[in-house]
N, C-alpha and C positions, 0 to 999 in steps of 0.2 A: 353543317346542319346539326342542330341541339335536338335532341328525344330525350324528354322528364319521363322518370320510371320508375317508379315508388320514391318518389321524392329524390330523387339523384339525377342531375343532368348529365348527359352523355353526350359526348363528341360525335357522329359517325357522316359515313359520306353517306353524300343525297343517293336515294330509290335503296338504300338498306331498310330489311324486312324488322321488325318486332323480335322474330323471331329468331334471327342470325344474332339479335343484339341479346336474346336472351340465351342463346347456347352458349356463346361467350362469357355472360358474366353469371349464368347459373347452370353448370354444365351436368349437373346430376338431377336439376330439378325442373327443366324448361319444359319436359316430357308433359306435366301435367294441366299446360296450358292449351284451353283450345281455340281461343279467337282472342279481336282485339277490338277494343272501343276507342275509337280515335274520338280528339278535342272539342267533335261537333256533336258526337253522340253514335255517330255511325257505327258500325261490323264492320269489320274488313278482316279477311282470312290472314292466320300466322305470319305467313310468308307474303305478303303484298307488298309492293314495295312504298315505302313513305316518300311522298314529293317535299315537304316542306318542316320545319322545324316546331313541335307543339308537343305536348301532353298526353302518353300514351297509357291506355289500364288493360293488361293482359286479361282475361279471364279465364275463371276455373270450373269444371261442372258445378261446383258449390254456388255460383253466381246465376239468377233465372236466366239471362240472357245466353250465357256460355253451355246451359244443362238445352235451351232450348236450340240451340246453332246444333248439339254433339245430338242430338234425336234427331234434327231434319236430317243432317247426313248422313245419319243411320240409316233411315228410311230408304235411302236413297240409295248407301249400300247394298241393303234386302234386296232392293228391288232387280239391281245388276246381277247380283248372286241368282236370284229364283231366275232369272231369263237366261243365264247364261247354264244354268241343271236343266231349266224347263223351255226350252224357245221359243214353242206354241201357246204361253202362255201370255194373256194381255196385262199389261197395267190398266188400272183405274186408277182410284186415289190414296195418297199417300201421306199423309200431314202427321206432321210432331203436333205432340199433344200433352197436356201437364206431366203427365207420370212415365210417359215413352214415345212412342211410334208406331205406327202401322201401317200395311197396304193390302190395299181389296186387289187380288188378280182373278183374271174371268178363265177357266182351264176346263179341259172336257173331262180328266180325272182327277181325284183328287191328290198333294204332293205326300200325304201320309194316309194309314190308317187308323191311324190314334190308339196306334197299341202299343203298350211298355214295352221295355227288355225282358221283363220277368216272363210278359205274357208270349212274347215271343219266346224263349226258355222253354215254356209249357209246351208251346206248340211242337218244339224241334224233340224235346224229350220221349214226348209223345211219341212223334213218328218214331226214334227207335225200336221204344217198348214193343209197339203194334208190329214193327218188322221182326223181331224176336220170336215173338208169335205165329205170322202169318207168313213168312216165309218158308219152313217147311213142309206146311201143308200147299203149297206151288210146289215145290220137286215133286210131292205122292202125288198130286193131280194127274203129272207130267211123267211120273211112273208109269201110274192106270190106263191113261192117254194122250193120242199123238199131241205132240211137244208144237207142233206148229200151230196146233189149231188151239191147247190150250194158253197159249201165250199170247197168240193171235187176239182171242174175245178178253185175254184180263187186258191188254194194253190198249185194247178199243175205250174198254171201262176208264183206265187211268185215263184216256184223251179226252173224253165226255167229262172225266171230275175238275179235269183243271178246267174246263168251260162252266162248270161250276162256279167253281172255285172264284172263281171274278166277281160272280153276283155276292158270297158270304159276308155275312157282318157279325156273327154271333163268334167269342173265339173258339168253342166249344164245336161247332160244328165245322168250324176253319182247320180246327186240330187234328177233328174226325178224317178230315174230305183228306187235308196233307201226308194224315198218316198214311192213309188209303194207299194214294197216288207212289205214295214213297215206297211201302210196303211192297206192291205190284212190281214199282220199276227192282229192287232190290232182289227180288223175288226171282225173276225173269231174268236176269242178266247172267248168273253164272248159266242157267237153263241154253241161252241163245250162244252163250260161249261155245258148250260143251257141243250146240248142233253147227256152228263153225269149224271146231274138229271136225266134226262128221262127214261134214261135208262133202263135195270130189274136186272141194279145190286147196289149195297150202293155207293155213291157215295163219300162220305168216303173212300172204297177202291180203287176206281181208282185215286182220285185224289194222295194216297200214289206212286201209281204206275207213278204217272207225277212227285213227286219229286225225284222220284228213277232215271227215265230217266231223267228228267234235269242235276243230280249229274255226268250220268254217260256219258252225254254229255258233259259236262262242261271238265271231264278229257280226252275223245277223244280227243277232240277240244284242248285240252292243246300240247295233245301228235303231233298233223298232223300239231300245225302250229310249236310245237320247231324242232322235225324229219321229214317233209317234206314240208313244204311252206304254207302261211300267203293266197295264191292263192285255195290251195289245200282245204280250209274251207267251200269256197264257193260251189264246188262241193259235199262236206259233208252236207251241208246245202239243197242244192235241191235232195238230198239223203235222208235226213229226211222227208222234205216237201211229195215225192214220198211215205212214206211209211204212212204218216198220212194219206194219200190221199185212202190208201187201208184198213187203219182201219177206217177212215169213211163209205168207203162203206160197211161193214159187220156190220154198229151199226143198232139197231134200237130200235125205241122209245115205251115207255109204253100206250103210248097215242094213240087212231084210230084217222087217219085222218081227219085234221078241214077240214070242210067241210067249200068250197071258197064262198063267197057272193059278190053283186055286189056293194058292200061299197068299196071305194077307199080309199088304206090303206096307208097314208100319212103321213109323220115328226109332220105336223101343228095336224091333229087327235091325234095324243101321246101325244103334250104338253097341249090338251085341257083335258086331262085325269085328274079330281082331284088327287092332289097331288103332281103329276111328276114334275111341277115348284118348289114346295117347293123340294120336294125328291131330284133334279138334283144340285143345292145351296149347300145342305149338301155332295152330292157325292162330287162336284167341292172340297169343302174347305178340303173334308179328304184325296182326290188325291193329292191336291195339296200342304199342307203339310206332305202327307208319302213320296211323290216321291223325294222333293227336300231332305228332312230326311237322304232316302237313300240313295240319291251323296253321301251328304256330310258328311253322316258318318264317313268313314273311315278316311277322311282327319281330323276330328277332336279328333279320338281314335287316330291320328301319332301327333297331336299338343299334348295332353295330357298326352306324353311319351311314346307309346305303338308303339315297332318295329313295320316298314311295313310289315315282312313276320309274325309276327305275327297277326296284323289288318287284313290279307287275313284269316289267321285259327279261329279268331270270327268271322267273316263274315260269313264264309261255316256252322261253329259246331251251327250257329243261326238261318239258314236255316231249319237245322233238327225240328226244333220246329213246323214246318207243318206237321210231323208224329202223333204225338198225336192230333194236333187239328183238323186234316180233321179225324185221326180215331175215334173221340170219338165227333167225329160231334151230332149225331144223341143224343147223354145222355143233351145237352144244346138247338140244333135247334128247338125243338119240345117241352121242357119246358117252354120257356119262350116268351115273343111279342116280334115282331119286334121294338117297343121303346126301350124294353131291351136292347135287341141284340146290338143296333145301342147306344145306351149309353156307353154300357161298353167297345167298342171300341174304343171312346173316352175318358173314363177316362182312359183306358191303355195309350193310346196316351198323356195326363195331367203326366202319371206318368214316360214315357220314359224323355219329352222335362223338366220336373222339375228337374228331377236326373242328366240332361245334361248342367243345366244352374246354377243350387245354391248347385249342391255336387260335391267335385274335387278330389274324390276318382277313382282313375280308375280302384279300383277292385270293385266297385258299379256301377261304370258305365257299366262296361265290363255285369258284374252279368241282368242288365238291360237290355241290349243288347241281351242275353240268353233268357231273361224269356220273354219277349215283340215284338221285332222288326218284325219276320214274324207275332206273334202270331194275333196281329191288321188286319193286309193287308190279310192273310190267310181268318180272320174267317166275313173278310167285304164282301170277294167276293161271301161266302156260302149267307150271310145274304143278299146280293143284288141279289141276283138270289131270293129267297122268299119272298122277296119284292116286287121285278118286278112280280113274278107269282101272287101277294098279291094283287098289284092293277090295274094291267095290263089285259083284256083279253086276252086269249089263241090268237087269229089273231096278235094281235100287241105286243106280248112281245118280239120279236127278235129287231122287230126296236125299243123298245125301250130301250134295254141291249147295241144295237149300239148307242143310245144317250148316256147312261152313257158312252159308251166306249170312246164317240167323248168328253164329258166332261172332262173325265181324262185327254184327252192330249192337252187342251185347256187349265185347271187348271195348267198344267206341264210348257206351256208354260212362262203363266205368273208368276206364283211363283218360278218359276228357274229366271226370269229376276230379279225378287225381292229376294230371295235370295245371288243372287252375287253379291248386291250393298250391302246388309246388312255384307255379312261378308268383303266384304275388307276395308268396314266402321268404321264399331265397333265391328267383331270380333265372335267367335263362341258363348260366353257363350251371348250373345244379342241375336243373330241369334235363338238360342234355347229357350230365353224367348219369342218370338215374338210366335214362334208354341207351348207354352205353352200357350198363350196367345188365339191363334185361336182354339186351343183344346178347351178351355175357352167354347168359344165362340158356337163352334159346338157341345157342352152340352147342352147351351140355345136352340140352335134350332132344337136336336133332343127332348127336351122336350116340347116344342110346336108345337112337328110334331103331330098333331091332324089326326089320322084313326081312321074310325070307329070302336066298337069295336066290332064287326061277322068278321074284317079282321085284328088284332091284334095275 
């Protein structure tokens, strides 16, 4: 069988495609072809195979015929991709058209909100700021009164804003509403921590029971936004919030009630507490290199070789590593001082950002990422609750669990800024020597965090 192909006749056997004949004889350039005009005038796809001997003309997008073959099956692509993110979604119509392609699909949400990066930027920045702020004034709340009840009515509030939160369209008030919600939960968390201690149960076990339900949120949450809508999370969300709200009210603490005095219990009162300036310095530099750590993980276990869908399965099976360390809390909390404690969380930390910056094994990195990554952030939140109870009295240790709180996301602020200059600069394995570097550093200072020793 003879096939003519820019004027050159070619030998090849019969049902051979256009397209086998052109990786053959143009093998850097065949890429660029995307259909074929056979002798009658017809299309026929790359790879079809030829029955008989005639006249064949590749074409190029430059060609109208080949610019409109590479749109229809665009369109076509869209269409597989949107159904297979969105499944509830219908096709209508779809047709290549001069300048592109497009398809109407019929959906009960919409697949975007039509807002940039920038404007999402605004919105995430935002919430820190407002946590910065609004976080301390939660602990004095929670100073002044019972911790169950004031927690109770703000995380009512947070569940009502994200039902909110569904209907916004201005980004201003989207900012507003997120910050809110972010603020509250931020807010609240070291507060529910600290009446977990309290509690009359190990506080070891419950915390097991918070990573049980985060796991097993994290998969609802998978499930409501792929099989029913990205909308629908938000209502799952003030669904949660509703139910914390009824497990706070059945907690209660070990503790009889502090009895109130007419000391006015202040932000300025906390910082004048020996220690807490030095203490809040160390919290800042350990938030603010685990938090940026954990962004940027992932993106730097996918630059290192390691598939995306697998970089999500060490991410989760790393998680589990808060099972042993909140259960076997109590065999290290109670042996050793809070220098200790606060040391060796920094040298785990020395031994994550080394192994990430001068070894380029990524079955040693991965193995690091296993043995480390909750275990630091896990056993700093035990160790800063014993701290604060360590040098804090009982009246002021909520506002000052929301100073640390308001620290972390002050620390997040700035070293996320720094962070993303450093890596589109010079790159991961810099990036990781720099928080090798401040691990360094937050060694020095937890060894001259000078407590007396009756609170050690």
């Amino acid at each position: 069988m003879i096939l003519n192909l820019f004027d050159k006749a070619y030998e090849v056997a019969e049902n051979t495609s256009v397209g086998d004949l052109l990786k053959a004889q143009m093998p850097d350039d065949w890429k660029k072809y995307l259909v074929v005009r056979l002798e009658d005038g017809t299309l026929c796809d790359l790879f079809s195979p030829i029955a008989h001997s005639q006249t064949v003309t590749p074409l190029t997008f430059d060609d109208p015929d080949g610019r409109k073959v590479f749109f229809h099956s665009a369109s076509h692509l869209m269409a597989m991709a949107v159904k297979h993110l969105f499944p509830n979604a219908k096709l209508a119509i779809g047709p290549a058209i001069a300048d592109g392609f497009y398809y109407d699909f019929d959906t009960e949400v919409p697949f975007t909100t039509g807002f940039s990066a920038s404007q999402v930027s605004f919105v995430v920045s935002c919430s820190f700021i407002l946590s910065v702020i609004v976080q301390p004034f939660i602990g004095k709340l929670n100073d002044v009164y019972e911790s169950k009840y004031v927690n109770g009515v703000l995380l009512l509030i947070a569940g009502l804003l994200g039902i909110v939160f569904m209907f916004l369209k201005n980004i201003y008030l989207i900012a507003l509403v997120y910050s809110l919600v972010l603020s509250i939960t931020n807010g609240t968390n070291p507060i529910i921590e600290r009446m977990a201690v309290l509690s009359r149960f190990k506080y070891g076990s419950i915390r097991v029971w918070a990573t049980i339900g985060y796991a097993i949120a994290t998969i609802i949450s998978g499930y409501i936004y792929k099989n029913i809508g990205s909308f629908s999370l938000y209502v799952f969300f003030a669904i949660g919030e509703f139910l914390c709200v009824i497990g706070l009210l059945g907690t209660q603490s070990i503790l009889p009630p502090v009895e109130k005095t007419n000391e006015k219990i202040s932000m300025s009162s906390v910082f004048k507490i020996k220690h807490i300036p030095y203490y809040l310095i160390i919290v800042c530099l350990f938030y603010g290199i685990t938090n940026v750590h954990h962004l940027y993980l992932p993106a730097m276990l996918k630059q290192s070789g390691l598939p995306i869908n697998n970089v999500s399965n060490v991410i989760f099976v790393s998680t589990l590593s808060e099972v042993p360390v909140t259960l076997l809390s109590h065999f290290y909390m109670n042996r050793f001082s809070n220098k200790q404690l606060l040391m060796s969380v920094f040298i785990l930390l020395c031994i994550q950002f080394f192994t990430f910056s001068f070894l380029s094994s990524l079955i040693i990195q991965i193995m690091i990422v296993f043995l480390t990554k909750t275990v630091a952030t896990m056993a700093f939140v035990m160790i800063n609750l014993r701290i604060i109870s360590t040098i804090v009295d009982n009246d002021r240790q909520n506002t000052a669990l929301s100073l640390v709180s308001a620290c972390k996301s002050f620390a997040s602020i700035v070293f996320q800024m720094l962070a993303g200059y450093l890596i589109d600069f010079t790159g991961y394995q810099m990036f990781y020597f720099v928080l090798f570097i401040y691990s360094v550093v937050g060694i020095i200072l937890v060894f001259f965090f000078l407590l007396h020793s009756s609170l050690i």
